[in-house]
C-alpha positions in Angstrom: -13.2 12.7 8.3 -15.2 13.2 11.4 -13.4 13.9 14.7 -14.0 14.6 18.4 -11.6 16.9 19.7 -10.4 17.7 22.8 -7.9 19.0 25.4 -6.0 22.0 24.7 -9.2 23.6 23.6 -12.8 23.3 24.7 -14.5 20.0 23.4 -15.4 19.9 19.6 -16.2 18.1 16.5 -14.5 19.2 13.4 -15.0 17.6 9.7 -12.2 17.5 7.1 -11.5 16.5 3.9 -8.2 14.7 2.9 -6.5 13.6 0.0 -3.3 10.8 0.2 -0.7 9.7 -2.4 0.5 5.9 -1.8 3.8 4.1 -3.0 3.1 0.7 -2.8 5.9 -0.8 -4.7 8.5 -1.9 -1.9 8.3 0.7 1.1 5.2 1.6 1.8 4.9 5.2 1.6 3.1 8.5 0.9 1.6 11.8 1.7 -1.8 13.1 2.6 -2.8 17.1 2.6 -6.1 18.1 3.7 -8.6 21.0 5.1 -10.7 20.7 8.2 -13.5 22.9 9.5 -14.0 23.1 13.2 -16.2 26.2 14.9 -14.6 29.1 13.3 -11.1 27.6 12.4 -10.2 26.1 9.8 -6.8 23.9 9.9 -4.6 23.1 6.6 -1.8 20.3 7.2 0.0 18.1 5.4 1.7 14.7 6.7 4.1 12.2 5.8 3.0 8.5 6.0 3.7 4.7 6.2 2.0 2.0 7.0 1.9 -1.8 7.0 -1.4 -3.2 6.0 -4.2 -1.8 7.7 -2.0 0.5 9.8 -0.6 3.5 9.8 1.4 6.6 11.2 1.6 9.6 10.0 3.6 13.3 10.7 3.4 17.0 9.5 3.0 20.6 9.6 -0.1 22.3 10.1 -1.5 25.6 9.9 -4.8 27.0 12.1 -6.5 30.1 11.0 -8.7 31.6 13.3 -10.4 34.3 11.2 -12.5 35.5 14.8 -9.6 36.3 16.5 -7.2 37.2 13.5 -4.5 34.3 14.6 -2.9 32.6 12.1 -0.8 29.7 14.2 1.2 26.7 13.0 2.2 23.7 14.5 2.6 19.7 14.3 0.5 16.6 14.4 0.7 13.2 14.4 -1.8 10.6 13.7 -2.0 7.2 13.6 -4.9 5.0 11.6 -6.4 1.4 11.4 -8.6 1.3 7.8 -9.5 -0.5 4.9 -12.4 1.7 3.3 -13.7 2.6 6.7 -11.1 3.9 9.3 -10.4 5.1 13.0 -7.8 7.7 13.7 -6.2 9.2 16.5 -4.5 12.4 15.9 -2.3 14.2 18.1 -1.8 18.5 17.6 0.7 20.7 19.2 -0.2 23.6 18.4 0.1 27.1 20.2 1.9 24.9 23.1 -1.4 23.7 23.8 -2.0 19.3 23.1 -5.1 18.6 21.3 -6.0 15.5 20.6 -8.8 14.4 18.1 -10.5 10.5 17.6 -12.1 10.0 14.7 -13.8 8.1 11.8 -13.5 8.3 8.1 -14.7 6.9 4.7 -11.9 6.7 1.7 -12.5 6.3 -1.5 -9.5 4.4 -3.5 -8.2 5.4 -6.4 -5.4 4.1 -9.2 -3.6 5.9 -11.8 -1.4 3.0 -12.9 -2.1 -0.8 -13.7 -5.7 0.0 -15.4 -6.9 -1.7 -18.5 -8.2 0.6 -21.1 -9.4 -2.3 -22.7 -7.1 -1.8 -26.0 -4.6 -4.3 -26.8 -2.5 -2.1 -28.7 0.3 -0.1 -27.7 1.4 2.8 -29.0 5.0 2.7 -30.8 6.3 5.8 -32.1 8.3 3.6 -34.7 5.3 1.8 -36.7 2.4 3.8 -37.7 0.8 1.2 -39.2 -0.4 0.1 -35.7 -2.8 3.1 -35.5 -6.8 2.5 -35.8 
């Protein structure tokens, strides 16, 4: 993720890399964590997500280290997205009762861990060993 950010704080761009489990299977759900790199902070936050096809909101905790000025501060955000493999986002901070708000762009890169062929047509039954290869 790329993002402009402003208000609160003087203008910057800040780059992060996110991560997001997805339920799919009747309400939409999941959860995102990710780390983002902005001029001498760096930001860990998590979120909790839905969405309804291309769209999405999304709202968590997150943490701001500032190893410059030894501040460690936490706060929320809330974001808000319109993607398929290439996305905008808008992302709302409150953070040391300052606003910042951030506009960005991303790139995701989908992955499954259920529903793939292996491409064997057996199945593995603990009962009949003569199955095995």
């Amino acid at each position: 993720m790329l993002h402009l950010n402003f208000g609160g704080t003087p203008k910057s761009t800040s780059f992060a890399i996110e991560a997001a489990y997805w339920n799919i299977t009747q309400f939409y759900y999941g959860v995102d964590a990710g780390i983002e790199f902005d001029h001498g902070r760096i930001r860990v936050y998590s979120e909790a997500q839905t969405g309804v096809g291309l769209t999405g909101v999304a709202l968590g905790p997150v943490v701001e280290f500032n190893p410059r000025k030894s501040k460690t501060l936490v706060g929320f955000q809330g974001s808000c997205w319109a993607n398929y493999f290439l996305g905008v986002d808008y992302r709302l901070r409150l953070i040391d009762k300052k606003k910042i708000h951030a506009v960005g762009v991303y790139a995701k890169l989908p992955m499954t861990t259920v529903g793939l062929d292996d491409g064997s047509h057996h199945t593995l039954n603990w009962d009949n060993w003569d199955e095995w290869d």
